[in-house]
N, C-alpha and C positions, 0 to 999 in steps of 0.2 A: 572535598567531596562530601554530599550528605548521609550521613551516619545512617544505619537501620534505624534508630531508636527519635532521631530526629522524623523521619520518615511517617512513622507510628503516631506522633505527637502531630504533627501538622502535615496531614499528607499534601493537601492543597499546594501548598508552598515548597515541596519537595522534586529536586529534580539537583543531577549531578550539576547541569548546567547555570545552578545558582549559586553554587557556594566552591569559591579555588576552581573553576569548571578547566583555567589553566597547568594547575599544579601538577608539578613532575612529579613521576615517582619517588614515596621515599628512599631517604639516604641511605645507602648499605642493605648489603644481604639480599639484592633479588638477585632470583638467577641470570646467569650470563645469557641473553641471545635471546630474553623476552620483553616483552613490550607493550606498551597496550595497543598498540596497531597487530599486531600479532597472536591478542587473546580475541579481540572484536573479529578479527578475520576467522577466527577459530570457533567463534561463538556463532556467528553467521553461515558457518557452513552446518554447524548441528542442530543448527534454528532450522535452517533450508530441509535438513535431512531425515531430522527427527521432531521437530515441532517445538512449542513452549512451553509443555508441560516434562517434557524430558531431559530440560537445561539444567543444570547442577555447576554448582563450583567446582566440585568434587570429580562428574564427567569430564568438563571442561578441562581441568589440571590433567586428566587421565589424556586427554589429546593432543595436549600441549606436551606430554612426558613431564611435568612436575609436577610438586607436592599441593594440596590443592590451598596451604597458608602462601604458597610463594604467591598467587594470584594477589593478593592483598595487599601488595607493594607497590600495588597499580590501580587496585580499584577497588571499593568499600562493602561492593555489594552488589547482588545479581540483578537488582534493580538497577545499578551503575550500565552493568556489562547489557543492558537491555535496549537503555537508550545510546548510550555509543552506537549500537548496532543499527537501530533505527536511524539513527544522524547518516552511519557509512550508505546504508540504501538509498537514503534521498542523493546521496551523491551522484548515484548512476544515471539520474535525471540529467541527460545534456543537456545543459544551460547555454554552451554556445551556439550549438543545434536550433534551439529555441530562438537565439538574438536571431539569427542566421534566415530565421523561418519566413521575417517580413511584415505585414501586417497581423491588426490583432486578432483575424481570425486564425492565420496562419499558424501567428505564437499559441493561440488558445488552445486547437489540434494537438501541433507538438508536446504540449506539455501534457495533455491527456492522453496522450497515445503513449511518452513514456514513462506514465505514472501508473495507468495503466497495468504495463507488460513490468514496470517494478512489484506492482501489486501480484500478477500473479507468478514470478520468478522466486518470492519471498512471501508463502502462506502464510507467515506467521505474523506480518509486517498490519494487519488490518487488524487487529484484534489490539495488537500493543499501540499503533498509532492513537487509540480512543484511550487507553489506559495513560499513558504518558505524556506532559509537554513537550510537544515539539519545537523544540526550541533550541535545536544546536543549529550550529552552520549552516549548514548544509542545508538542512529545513528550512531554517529559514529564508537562505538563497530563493527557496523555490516558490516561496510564499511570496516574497517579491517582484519576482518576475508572474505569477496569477498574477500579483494588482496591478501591477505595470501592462498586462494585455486588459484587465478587465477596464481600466481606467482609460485606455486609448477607444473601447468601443465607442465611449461617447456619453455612457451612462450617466445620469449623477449620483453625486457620489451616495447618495444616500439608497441608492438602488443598485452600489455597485455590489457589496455584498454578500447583495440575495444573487446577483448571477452570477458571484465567483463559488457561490454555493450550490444552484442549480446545477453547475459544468460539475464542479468538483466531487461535491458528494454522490453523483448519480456515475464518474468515476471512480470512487469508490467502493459503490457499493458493486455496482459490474463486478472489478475486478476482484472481490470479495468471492461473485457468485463464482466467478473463471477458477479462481483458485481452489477453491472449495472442492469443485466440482474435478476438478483434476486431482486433487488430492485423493476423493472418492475412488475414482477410475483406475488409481494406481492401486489402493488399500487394496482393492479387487483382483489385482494383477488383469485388468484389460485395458484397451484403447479405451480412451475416450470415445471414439464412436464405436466400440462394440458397447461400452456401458450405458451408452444412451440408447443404444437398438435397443438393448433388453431390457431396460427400466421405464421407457415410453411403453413396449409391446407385453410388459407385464400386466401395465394397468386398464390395455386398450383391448388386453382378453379379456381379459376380468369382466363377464354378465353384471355385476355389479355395480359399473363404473359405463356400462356403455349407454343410457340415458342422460347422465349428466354427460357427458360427453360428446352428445350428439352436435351441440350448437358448435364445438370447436374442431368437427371433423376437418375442415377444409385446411385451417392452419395446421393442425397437426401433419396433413397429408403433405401441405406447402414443406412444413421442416424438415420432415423426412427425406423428403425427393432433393431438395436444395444441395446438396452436399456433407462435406465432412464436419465434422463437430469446431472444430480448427475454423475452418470458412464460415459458420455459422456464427460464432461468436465474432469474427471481423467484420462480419456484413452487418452484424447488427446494429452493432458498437458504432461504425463511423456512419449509419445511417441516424442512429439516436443524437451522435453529436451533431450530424447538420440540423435537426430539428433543434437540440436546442442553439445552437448558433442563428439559425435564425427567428427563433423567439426572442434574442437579443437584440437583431436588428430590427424587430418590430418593434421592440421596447423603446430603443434609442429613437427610432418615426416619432411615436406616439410624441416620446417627453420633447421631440422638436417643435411638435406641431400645435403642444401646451402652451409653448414658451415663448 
């Protein structure tokens, strides 16, 4: 595992996943009945609960019931315990789901939709994704199965890229806003859609705010009437992605009709 102090010195090249990313825990002296599949399960659920700025070793041991040195017989550093945890989330991405889906717009869907609902299951998963190499397993699995749908479109490859980036980051950042946005509505202790009734109808009393407002009455009035906060973000979501799926298929026409 990589040391804090290596970490510090080259952060660029730091990640558990480069150095023993196999190695057992040391020999002797850890507690009975712990594991590193059992601290990441533990980390991930106060990640889910309490967020990344509330993660501690020290919490951590206090949930696991031990001492927070025993943790260290398994993992080097909280920067360790960050990416394991980010590796276990990419897991929940069904990969056979995705074989299973058929064609590559099929695959492309599937993988967005549950990258998606990983993203907003786990707030805390978008912010450390940009901070970390993803580069365990798991990740990487799913990193391949993108190239393997984006590579079946048709694109070349020198084009493939920008559309495994178009699809991916504009799922990301979605699911960034879903999470966010839910995270808010809870801090609140309300729905989702009572926090959006009151946070829409604060600004749209607001004398202040009703001139610039005037050119996006109709949308406003569309999203309101549409349904629940829940419906809203579905409908958006798989209508943005048929737009860009079929910007794909336009792209793949074109480079045909180059060629």
């Amino acid at each position: 595992m990589v040391k804090a102090a290596d970490r510090a010195r080259n952060p660029a090249r730091s990640s558990v996943w480069l150095e023993n990313r196999t190695a057992p825990a040391r020999s002797g002296g850890g507690p009975a009945g712990l594991d590193r599949e059992r601290i990441v399960a533990a980390s991930i659920r106060m990640l889910d609960e309490e967020g990344l700025a509330k993660l501690s070793m020290r919490k951590l041991a206090t949930e696991l019931n031990v001492t927070a040195m025993s943790l260290y017989w398994y993992v080097d550093t909280k920067d360790d315990i960050i990416e394991y945890a980010i590796d276990a989330v990419y897991g929940e991405i069904d990969l056979a789901a995705v074989d299973a889906a058929g064609g590559w717009r099929e695959r492309i869907r599937a993988l967005a939709l549950d990258y998606r609902r990983m993203l907003v299951r786990h707030g805390w998963m978008s912010s450390c994704a940009g901070q970390y190499a993803n580069i365990g397993p798991n990740a990487i699995a799913v990193g391949v199965k993108i190239q393997e749908a984006v590579r079946d479109t048709g694109l070349p490859i020198d084009r493939q890229p920008s559309a495994m980036s178009a699809v991916f980051q504009f799922v990301y950042g979605y699911g960034t806003a879903e999470s966010q946005f839910q995270r808010r509505a809870a801090e609140a202790g309300m729905s989702q859609d009572d926090f959006y009734v009151e946070a829409v109808q604060a600004f749209r009393d607001d004398p202040a705010f009703a001139e610039a407002l005037e050119p996006m009455t109709d949308i406003l009035h569309e999203r309101a009437s549409h349904g629940s906060v829940s419906e809203i973000w579905d409908r958006d979501f798989d209508y943005a992605l048929d737009v860009l799926v079929a910007g794909i298929e336009t792209m793949v026409a074109r480079s045909a009709e180059a060629s």
